[in-house]
N, C-alpha and C positions, 0 to 999 in steps of 0.2 A: 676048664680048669677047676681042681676041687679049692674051696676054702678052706677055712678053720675053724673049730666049734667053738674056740674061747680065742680071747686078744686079749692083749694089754693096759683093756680099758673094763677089763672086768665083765663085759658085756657080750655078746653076739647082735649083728648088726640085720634085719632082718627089711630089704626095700619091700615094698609090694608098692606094683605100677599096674598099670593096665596099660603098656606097651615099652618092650625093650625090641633092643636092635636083634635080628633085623627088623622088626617093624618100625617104618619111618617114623617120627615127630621128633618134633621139642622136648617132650617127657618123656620119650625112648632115649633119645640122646644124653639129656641131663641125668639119667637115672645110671646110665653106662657111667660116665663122667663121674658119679659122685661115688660109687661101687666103687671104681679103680682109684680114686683118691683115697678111700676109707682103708682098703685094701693094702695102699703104700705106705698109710702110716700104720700099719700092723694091724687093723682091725678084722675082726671074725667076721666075712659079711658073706651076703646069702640074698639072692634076688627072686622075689615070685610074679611070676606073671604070666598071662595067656602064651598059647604057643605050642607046637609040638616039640620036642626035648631036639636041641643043639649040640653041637660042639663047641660052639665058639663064646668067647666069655671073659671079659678082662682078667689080668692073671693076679691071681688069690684067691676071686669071687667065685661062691657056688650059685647057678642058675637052677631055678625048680621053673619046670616049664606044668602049667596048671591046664592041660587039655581040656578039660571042662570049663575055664574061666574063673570069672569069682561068684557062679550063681549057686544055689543050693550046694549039690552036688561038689563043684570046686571047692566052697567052702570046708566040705565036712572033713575034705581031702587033704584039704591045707591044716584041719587043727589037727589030723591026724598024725600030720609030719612035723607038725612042730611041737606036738606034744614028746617026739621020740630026739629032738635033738635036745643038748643039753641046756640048762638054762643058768645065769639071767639073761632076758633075751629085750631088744629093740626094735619095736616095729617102728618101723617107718613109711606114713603110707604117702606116697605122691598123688593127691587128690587132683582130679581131672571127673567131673560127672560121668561123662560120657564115655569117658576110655574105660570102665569098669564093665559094660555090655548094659543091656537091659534098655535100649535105645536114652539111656543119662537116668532111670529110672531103677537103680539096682538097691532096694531098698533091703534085701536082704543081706547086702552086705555093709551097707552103712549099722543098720540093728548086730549082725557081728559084731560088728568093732566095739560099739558101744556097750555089749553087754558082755565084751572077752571082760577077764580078773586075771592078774598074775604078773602080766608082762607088761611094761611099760611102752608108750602110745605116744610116738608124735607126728603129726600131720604137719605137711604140707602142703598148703591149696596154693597150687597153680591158676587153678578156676575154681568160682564157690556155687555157683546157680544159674540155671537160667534166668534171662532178662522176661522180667512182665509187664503189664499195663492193660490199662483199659481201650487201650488203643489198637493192641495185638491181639490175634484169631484165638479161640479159646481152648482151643490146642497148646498153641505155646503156654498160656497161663497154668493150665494144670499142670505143665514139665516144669513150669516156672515154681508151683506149691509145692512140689515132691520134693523138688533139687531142694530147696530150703530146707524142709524136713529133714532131710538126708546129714544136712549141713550139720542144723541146728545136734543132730545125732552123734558125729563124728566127732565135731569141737567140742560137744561137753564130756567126750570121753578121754581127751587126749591131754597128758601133760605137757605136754609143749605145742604150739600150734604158729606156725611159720606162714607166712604171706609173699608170695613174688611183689607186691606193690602194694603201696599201704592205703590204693584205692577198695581194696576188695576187705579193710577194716569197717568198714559203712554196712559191708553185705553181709557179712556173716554175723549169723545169728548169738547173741550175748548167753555163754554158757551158765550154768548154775554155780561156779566156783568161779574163784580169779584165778585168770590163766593168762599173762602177758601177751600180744598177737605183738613175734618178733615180725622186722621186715628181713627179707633174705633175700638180694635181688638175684634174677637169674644170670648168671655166666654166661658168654659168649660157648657154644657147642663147637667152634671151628677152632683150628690151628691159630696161634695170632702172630707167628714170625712164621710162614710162607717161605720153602728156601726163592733166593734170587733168582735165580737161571728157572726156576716156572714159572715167577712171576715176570720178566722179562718174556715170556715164551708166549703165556698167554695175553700179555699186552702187543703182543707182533702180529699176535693171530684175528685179534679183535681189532686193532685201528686199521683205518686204512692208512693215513701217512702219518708223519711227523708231526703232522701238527692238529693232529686229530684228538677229540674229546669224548671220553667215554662215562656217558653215566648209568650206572648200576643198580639194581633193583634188586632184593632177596625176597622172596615171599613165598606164599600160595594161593594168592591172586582168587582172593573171597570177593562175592559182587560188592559190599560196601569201598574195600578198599580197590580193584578197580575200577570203580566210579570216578573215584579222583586222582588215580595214574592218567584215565584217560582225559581227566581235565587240564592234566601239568604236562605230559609228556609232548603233544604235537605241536602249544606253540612255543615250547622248549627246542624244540627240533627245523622248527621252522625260521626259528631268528637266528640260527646258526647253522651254514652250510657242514662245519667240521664235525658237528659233535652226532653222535650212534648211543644207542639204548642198546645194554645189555640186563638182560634178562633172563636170574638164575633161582632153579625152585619148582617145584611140582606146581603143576599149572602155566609155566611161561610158553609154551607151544602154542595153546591151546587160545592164550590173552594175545601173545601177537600177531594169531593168525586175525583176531576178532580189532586189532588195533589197525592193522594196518589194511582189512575189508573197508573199513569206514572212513580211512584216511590214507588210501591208494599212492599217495605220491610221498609215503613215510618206508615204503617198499624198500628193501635193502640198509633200512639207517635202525631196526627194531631186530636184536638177533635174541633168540629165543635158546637158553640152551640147557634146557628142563631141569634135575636134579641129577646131581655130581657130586662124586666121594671127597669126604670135607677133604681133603689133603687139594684137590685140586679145584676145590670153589672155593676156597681161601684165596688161591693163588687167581683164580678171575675177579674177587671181591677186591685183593690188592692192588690189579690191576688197572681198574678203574682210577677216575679222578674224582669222581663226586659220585656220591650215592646218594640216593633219595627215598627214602624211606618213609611215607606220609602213612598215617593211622586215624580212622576215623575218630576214635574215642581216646587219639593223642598219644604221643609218646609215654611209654611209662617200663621201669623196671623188670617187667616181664616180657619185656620182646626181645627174644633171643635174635631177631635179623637186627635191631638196632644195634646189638650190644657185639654181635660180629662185626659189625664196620667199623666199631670203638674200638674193639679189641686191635682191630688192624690196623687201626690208624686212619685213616681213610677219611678224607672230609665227608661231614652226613649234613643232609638237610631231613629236617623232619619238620612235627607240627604239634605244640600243646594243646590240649582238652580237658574234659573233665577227669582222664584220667592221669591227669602228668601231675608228676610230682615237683615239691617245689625247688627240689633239690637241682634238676636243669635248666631251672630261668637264672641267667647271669652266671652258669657254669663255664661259657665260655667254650666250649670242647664241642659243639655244634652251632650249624644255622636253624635256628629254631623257628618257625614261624608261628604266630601270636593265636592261630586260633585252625580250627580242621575244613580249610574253605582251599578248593580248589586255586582259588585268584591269591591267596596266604601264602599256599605252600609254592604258585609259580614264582609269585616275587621273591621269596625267598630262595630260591634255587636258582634264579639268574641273579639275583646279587653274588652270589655266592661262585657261581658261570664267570661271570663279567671281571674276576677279579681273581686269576688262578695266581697271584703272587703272594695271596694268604694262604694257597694249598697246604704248603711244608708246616706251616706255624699251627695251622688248625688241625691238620692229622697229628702233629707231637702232642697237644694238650688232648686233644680226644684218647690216646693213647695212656697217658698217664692218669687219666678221669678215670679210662676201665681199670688199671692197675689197681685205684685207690679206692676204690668204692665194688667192683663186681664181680673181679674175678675169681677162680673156681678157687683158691686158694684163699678168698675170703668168704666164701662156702666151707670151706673143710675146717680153718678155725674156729668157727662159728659153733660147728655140729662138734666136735671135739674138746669143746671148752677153753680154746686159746685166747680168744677173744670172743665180746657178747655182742649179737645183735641188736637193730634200732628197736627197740619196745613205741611199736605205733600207737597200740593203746591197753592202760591194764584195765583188761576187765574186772 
């Protein structure tokens, strides 16, 4: 569908991702998400990203599919078309290192941004850099100097500079102006009312009986975080004849075929049921009774699998770290465990097992936590001027 060159806001809305649907992520999906939100309240929007040229496109939104990417070449392509639509215009860019190409090293697009004039700049770091140290091969630390660079390049060009978590305020580099780092948590990507009758469908199809316990997993099952699935999962499964693992997400085939070689007698109670169209892994994330969601560097504002099981309601067990904010100790609205340790996040998920008569109480207040604090509707105020985000720090 085509968009509009001007909206109601004076502006044209202008995303640049390095991945829209169909390319699977997190930042394909939220970028979808935030386009058709922009879109519905009358805004001019216009999405650029890798890809050969589509049909398909939230309805208002014009997609510019960039065949070349964002390297030289795409670049020159992209000022060329945006020099021919009309202006004032809004970039908005969804920083993600790596999703821009250049294996997270695309520094001729980071120097773009920062040396465009005209049109007004605001980033979004989803991700700000690679992690270094003198402890990691010196490989990683060079990607680790560049990403910086890159960083330090984009944020001091940008009027506005958004954060998924106001852990990634520590990392990014201190621009030359002051530029407030708003926080903007991410949205739940799923449906969060599920009709009944699929979620009744695929709760019939995953227990085996009545009195059976289903806990759930979202990911993409990265080696740090199944290190510690496979530390909480088997004697979760083992102190209870009833209870079954379901497992949904790019990567679940591949983890339970690797969970259940090493723990043979977990055969049949581990279902693996890869990636599925949100409409219908909503309705297996509803299904469930307990979700477990553990992260090595902690719960925080930018995990979209966390913020699906809130959205849904769904009792969650997770885990604080260095990156959890402090906003969910004593939120109430999950079972938290105190720190990212395999023996943390089990005790926690069997207290939480042991006691399915807090189920109802703790999916309604997880429910009403996403309402108030994450959802996409407190995204769209945000960027529309309805209401202002948390200012984590003015620089």
């Amino acid at each position: 569908m085509s968009g509009r060159d001007a909206d109601a806001f004076g502006v044209s809305w202008h995303l640049l991702t390095g991945e829209f649907p169909p390319q699977p992520g997190g930042v394909s999906d939220y970028t979808w998400q935030v386009a058709e939100g922009l879109a519905c309240a009358g805004g001019a929007v216009h999405v650029w990203a890798p890809g050969e040229r589509q049909d398909t496109a939230p309805e208002g939104v014009t997609v510019h599919r960039l065949s070349e990417g964002f390297g030289p070449r795409g670049l020159r392509r992209l000022e060329r078309e945006l020099a021919r639509l009309p202006g004032p215009k809004r970039l908005v860019v969804q920083y993600v290192p790596h999703a821009f190409g250049y294996r997270a090293m695309n520094v001729p697009f980071a120097l773009w941004l920062a040396t465009r004039r005209g049109d007004e700049v605001w980033t979004f770091f989803h991700e700000v850099s690679f992690p270094w140290g003198w402890e990691r091969p010196w490989r990683h630390n060079v990607l680790g100097a560049v990403t910086r660079v890159m960083a330090a390049l984009v944020v001091a060009r940008a009027e506005r500079v958004f954060v998924s978590t106001s852990w990634w305020s520590e990392r990014l580099p201190r621009p030359p102006r002051r530029v407030p780092l708003e926080w903007l948590p991410v949205p739940s990507n799923l449906p969060t009312r599920p009709p009944l009758d699929a979620v009744e469908a695929a709760r019939a199809s995953l227990r085996t009986g009545p009195e059976g316990v289903l806990i759930g997993h979202l990911g993409t099952y990265g080696d740090l975080l199944v290190g510690m699935l496979e530390q909480v999962l088997p004697p979760l499964l083992r102190r209870d004849a009833r209870r079954r693992v379901v497992l949904a997400g790019r990567g679940s085939t591949r983890f339970a075929e690797q969970l259940t070689g090493r723990h043979p007698e977990l055969a049949g109670r581990v279902l693996a049921l890869g990636g599925q169209p949100a409409d219908t892994l909503a309705a297996t994330l509803k299904a469930c009774d307990v979700l477990l969601q553990p992260y090595p560097d902690g719960l925080s504002t930018r995990r979209g699998s966390a913020m699906a099981g809130l959205g849904l309601g769904v009792p969650l067990v997770s885990n604080a770290g260095p990156a959890t904010e402090p906003l969910w100790h004593g939120s109430g609205a999950l079972a938290l465990a105190p720190e990212p340790t395999g023996a943390a996040v089990e005790a926690a998920a069997e207290a939480l097992l042991s006691a399915p008569e807090t189920w109802p109480a703790l999916g309604s207040r997880a429910a009403d936590f996403y309402t108030e604090r994450f959802s996409l509707a407190h995204t769209l105020d945000v960027l529309l001027g309805r209401t202002r985000a948390h200012v984590v720090e003015d620089t």
